[in-house]
PDB file of N, CA, C and O in Angstrom:
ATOM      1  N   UNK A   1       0.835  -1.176   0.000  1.00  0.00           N
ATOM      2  CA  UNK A   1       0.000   0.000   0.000  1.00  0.00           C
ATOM      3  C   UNK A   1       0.886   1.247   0.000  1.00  0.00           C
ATOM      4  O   UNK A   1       2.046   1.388   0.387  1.00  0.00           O
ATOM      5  N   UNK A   2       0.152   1.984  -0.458  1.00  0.00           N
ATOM      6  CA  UNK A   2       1.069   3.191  -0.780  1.00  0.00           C
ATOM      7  C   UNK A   2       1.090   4.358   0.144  1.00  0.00           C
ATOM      8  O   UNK A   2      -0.001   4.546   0.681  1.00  0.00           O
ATOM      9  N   UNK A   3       2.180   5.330   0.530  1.00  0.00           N
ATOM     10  CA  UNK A   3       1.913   5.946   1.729  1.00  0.00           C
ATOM     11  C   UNK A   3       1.052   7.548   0.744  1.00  0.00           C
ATOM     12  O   UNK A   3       0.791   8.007  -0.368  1.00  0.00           O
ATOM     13  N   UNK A   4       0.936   7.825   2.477  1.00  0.00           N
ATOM     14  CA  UNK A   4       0.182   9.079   2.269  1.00  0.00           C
ATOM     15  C   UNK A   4       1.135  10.459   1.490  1.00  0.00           C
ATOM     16  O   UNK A   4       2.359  10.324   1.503  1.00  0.00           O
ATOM     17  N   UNK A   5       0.628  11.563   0.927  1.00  0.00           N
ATOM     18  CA  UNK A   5       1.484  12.128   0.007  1.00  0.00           C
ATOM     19  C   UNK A   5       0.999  13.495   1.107  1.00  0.00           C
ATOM     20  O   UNK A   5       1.796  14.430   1.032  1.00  0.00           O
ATOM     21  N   UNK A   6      -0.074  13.703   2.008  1.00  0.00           N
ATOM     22  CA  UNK A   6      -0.428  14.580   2.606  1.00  0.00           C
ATOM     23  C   UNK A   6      -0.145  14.326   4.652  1.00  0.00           C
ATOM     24  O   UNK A   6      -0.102  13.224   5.200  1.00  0.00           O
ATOM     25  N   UNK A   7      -0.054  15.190   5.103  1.00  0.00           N
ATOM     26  CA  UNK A   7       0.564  15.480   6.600  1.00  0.00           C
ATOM     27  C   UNK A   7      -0.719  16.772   6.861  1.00  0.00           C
ATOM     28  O   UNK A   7      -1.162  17.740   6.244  1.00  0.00           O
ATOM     29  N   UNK A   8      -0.938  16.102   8.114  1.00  0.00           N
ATOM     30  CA  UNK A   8      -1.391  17.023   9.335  1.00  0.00           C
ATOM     31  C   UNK A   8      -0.440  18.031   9.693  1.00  0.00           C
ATOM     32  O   UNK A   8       0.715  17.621   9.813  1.00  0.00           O
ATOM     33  N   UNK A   9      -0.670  19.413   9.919  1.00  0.00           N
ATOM     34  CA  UNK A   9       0.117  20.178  11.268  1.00  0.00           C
ATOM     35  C   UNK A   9      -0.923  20.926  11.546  1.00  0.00           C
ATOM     36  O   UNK A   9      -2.124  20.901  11.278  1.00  0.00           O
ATOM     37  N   UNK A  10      -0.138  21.666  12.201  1.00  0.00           N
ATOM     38  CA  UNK A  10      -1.117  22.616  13.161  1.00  0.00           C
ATOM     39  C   UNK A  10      -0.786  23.883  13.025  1.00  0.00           C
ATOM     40  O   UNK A  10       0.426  24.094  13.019  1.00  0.00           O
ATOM     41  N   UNK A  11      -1.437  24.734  12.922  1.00  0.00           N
ATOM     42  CA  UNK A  11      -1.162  26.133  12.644  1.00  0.00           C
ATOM     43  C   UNK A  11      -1.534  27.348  14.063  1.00  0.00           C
ATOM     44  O   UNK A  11      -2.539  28.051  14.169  1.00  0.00           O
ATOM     45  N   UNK A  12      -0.230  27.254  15.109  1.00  0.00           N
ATOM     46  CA  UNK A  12      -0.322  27.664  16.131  1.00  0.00           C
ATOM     47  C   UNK A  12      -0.624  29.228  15.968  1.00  0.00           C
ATOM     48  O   UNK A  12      -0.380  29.714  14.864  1.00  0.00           O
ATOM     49  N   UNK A  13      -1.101  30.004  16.909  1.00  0.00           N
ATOM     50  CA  UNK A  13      -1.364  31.676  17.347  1.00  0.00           C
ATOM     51  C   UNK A  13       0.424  31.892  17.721  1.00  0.00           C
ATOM     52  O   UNK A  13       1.060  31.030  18.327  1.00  0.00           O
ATOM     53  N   UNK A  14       0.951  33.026  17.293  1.00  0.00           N
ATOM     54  CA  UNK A  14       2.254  33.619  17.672  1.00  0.00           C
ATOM     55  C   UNK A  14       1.733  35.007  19.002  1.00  0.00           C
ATOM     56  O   UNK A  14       2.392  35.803  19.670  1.00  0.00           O
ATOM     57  N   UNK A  15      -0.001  34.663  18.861  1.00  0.00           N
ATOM     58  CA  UNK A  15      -0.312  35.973  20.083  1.00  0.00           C
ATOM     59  C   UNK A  15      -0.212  35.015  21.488  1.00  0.00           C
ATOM     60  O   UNK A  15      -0.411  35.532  22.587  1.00  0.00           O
ATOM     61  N   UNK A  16       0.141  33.447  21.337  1.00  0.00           N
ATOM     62  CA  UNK A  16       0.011  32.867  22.824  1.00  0.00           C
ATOM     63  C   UNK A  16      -1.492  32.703  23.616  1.00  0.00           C
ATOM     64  O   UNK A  16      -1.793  32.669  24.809  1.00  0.00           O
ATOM     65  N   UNK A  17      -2.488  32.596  22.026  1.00  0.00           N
ATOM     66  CA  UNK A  17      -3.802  32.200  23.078  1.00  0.00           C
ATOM     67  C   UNK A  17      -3.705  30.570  23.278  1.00  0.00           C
ATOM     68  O   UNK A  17      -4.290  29.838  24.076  1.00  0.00           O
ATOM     69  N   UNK A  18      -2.807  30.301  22.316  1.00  0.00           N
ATOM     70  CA  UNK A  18      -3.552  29.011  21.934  1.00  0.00           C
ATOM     71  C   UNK A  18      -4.139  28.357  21.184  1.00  0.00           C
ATOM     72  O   UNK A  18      -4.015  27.148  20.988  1.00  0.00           O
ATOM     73  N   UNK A  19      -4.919  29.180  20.633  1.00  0.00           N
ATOM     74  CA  UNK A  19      -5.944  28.753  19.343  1.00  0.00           C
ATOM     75  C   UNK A  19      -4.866  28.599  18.428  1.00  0.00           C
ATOM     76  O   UNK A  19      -3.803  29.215  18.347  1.00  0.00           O
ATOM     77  N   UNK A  20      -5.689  26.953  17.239  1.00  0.00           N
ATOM     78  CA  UNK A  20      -4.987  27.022  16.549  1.00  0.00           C
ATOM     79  C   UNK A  20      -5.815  26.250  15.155  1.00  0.00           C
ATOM     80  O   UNK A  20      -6.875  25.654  15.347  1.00  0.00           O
ATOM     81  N   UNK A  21      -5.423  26.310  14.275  1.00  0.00           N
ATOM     82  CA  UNK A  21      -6.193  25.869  12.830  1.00  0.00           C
ATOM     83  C   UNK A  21      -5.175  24.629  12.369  1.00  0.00           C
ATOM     84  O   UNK A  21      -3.950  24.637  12.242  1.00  0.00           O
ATOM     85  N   UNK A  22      -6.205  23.500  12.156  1.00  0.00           N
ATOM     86  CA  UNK A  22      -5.326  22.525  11.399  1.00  0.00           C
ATOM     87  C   UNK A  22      -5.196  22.264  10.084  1.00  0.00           C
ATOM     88  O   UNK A  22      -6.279  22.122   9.515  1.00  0.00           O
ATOM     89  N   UNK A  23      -4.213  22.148   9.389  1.00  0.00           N
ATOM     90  CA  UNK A  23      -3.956  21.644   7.498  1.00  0.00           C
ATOM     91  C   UNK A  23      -3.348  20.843   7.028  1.00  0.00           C
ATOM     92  O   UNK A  23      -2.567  20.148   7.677  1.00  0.00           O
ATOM     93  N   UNK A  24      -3.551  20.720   5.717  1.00  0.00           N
ATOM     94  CA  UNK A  24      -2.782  19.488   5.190  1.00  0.00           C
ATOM     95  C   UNK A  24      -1.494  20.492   4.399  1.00  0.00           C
ATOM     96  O   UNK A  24      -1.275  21.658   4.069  1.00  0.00           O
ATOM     97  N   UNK A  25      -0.826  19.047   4.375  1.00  0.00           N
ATOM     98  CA  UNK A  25       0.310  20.096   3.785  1.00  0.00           C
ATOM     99  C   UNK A  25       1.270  18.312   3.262  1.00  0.00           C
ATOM    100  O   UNK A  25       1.648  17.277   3.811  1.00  0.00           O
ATOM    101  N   UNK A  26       1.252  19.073   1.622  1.00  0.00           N
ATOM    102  CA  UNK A  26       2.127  18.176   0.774  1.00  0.00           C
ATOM    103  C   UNK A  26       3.890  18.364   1.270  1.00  0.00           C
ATOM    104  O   UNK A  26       4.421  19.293   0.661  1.00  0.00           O
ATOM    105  N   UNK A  27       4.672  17.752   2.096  1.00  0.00           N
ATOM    106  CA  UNK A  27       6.429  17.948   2.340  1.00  0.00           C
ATOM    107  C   UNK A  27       6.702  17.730   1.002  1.00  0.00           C
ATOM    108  O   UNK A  27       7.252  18.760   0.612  1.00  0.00           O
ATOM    109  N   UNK A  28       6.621  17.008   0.168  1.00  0.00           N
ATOM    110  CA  UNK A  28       7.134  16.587  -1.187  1.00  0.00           C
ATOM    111  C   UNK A  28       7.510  17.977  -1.880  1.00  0.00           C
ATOM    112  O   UNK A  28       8.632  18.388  -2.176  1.00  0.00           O
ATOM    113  N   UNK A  29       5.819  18.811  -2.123  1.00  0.00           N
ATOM    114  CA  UNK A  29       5.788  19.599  -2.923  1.00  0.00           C
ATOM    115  C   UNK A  29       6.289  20.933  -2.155  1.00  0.00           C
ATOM    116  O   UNK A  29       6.912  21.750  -2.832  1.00  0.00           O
ATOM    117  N   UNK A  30       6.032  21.243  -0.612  1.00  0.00           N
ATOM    118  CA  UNK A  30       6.121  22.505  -0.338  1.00  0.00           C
ATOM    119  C   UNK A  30       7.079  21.982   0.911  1.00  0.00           C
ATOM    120  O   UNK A  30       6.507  21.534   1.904  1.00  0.00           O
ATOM    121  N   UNK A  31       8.195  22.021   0.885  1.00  0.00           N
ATOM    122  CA  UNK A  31       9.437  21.196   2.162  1.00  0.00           C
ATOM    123  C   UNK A  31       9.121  22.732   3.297  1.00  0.00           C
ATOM    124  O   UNK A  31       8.934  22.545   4.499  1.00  0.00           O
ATOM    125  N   UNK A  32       9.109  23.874   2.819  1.00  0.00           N
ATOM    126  CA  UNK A  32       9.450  24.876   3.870  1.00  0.00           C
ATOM    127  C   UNK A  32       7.856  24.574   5.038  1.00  0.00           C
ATOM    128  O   UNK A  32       6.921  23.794   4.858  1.00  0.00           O
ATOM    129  N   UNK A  33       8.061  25.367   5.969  1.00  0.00           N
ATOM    130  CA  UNK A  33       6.955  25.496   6.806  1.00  0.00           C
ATOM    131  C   UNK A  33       5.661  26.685   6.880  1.00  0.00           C
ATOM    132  O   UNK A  33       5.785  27.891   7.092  1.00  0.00           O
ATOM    133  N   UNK A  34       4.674  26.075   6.683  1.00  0.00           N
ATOM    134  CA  UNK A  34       3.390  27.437   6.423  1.00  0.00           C
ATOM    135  C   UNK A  34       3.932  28.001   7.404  1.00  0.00           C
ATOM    136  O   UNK A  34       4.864  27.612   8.107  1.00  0.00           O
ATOM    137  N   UNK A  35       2.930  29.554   7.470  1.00  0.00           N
ATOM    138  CA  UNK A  35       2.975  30.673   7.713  1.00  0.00           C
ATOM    139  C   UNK A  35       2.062  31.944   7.113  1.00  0.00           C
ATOM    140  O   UNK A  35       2.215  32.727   6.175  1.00  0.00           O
ATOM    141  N   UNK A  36       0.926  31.723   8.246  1.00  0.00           N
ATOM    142  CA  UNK A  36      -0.336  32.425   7.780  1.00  0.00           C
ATOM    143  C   UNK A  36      -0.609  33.424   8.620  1.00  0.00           C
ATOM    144  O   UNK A  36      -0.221  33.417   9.788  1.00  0.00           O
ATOM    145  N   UNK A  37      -1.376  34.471   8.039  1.00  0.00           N
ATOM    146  CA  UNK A  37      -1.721  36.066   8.852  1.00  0.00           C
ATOM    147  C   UNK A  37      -3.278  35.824   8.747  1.00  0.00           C
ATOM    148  O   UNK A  37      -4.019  36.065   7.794  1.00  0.00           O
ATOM    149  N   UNK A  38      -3.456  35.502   9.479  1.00  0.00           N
ATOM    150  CA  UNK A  38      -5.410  34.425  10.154  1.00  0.00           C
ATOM    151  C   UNK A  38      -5.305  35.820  11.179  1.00  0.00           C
ATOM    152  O   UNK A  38      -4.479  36.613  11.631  1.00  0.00           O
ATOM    153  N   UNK A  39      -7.479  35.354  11.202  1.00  0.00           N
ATOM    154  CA  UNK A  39      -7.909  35.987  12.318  1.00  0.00           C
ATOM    155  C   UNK A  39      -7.508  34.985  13.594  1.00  0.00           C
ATOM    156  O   UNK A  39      -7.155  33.811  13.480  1.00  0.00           O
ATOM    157  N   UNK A  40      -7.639  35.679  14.738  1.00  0.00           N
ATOM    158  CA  UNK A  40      -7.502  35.105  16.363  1.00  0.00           C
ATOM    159  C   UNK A  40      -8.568  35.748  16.994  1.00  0.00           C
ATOM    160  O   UNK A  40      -8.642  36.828  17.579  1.00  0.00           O
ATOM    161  N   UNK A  41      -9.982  34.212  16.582  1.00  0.00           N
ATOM    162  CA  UNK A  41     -11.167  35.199  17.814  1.00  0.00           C
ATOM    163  C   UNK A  41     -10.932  35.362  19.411  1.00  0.00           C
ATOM    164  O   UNK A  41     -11.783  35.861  20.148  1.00  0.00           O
ATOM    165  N   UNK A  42      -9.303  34.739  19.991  1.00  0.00           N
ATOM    166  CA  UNK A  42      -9.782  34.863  21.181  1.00  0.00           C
ATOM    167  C   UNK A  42      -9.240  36.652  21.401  1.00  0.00           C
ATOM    168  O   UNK A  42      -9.815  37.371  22.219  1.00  0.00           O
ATOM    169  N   UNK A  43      -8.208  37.104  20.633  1.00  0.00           N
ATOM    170  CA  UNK A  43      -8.159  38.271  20.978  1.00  0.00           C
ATOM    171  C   UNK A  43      -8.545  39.241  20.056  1.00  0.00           C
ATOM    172  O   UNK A  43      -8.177  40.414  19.986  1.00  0.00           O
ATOM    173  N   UNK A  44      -9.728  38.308  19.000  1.00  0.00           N
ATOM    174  CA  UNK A  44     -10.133  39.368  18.241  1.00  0.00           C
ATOM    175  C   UNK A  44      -8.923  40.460  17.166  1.00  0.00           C
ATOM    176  O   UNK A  44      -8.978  41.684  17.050  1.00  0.00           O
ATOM    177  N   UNK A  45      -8.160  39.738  16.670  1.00  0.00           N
ATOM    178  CA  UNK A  45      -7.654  40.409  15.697  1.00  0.00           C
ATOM    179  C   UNK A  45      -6.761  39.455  15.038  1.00  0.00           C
ATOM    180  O   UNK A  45      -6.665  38.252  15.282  1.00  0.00           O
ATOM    181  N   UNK A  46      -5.903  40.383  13.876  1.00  0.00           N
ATOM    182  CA  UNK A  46      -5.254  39.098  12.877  1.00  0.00           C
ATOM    183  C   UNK A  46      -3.777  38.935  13.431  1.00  0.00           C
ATOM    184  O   UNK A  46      -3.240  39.959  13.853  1.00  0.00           O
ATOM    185  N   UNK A  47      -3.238  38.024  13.461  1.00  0.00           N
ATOM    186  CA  UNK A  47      -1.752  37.595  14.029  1.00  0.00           C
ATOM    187  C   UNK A  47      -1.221  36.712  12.411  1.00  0.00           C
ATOM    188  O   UNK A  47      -1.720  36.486  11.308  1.00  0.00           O
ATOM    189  N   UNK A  48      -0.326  36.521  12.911  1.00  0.00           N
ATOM    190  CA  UNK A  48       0.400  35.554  12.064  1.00  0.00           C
ATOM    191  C   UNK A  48       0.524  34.022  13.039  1.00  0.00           C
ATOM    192  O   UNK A  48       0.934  33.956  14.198  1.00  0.00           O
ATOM    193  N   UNK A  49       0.029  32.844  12.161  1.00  0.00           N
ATOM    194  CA  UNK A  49       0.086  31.373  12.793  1.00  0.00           C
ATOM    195  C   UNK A  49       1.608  31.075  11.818  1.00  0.00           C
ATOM    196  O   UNK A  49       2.091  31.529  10.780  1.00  0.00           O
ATOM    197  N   UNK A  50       1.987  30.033  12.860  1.00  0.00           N
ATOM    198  CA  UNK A  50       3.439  29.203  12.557  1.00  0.00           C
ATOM    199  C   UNK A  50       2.920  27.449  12.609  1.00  0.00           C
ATOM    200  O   UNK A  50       2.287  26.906  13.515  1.00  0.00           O
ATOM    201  N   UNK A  51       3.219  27.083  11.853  1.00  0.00           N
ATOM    202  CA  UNK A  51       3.230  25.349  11.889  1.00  0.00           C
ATOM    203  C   UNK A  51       3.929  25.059  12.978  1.00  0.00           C
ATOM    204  O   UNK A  51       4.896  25.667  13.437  1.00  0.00           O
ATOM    205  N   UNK A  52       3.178  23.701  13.539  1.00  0.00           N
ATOM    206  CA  UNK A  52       4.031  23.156  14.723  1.00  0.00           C
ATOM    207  C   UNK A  52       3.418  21.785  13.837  1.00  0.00           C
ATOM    208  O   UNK A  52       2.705  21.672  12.839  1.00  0.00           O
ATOM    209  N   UNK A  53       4.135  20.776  14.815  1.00  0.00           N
ATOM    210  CA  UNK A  53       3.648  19.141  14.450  1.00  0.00           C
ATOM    211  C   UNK A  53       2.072  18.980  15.237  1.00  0.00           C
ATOM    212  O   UNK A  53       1.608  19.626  16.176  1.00  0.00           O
ATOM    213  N   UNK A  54       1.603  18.079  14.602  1.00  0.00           N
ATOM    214  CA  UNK A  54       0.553  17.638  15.505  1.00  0.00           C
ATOM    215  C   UNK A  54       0.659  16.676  15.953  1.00  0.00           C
ATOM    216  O   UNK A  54       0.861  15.709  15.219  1.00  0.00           O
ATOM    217  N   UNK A  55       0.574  16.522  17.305  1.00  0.00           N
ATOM    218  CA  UNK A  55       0.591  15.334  18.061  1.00  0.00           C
ATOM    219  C   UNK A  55      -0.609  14.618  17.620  1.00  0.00           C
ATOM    220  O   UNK A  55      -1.734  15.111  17.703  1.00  0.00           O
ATOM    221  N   UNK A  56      -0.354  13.417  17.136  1.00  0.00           N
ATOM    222  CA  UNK A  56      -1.262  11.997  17.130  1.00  0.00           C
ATOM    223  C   UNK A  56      -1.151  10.813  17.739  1.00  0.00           C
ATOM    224  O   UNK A  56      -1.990   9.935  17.538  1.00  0.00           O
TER     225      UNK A  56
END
């Protein structure tokens, strides 16, 4: 069987609430690490999220 071509992470808050958004993400095609400027409803405004691993 053939492996998976897609990965879980997690797309942590850099404001330290906590909140965080999960995605898929091809390593093959995109090796560097996301890096998104998302809303944060807990403090109500936009931050930038950093990939972390997701624990499974």
């Amino acid at each position: 069987m053939a492996k998976k071509n897609t990965i879980l992470v997690k797309l942590v808050s850099t404001a330290g609430t906590g909140f965080y958004f999960v995605k898929r993400r091809n390593p093959r095609k995109q090796p560097e690490k996301l890096a998104f400027r998302k809303y944060d409803p807990v403090i109500r405004k936009h931050v930038d999220f950093k990939e972390e691993k997701l624990k499974s």
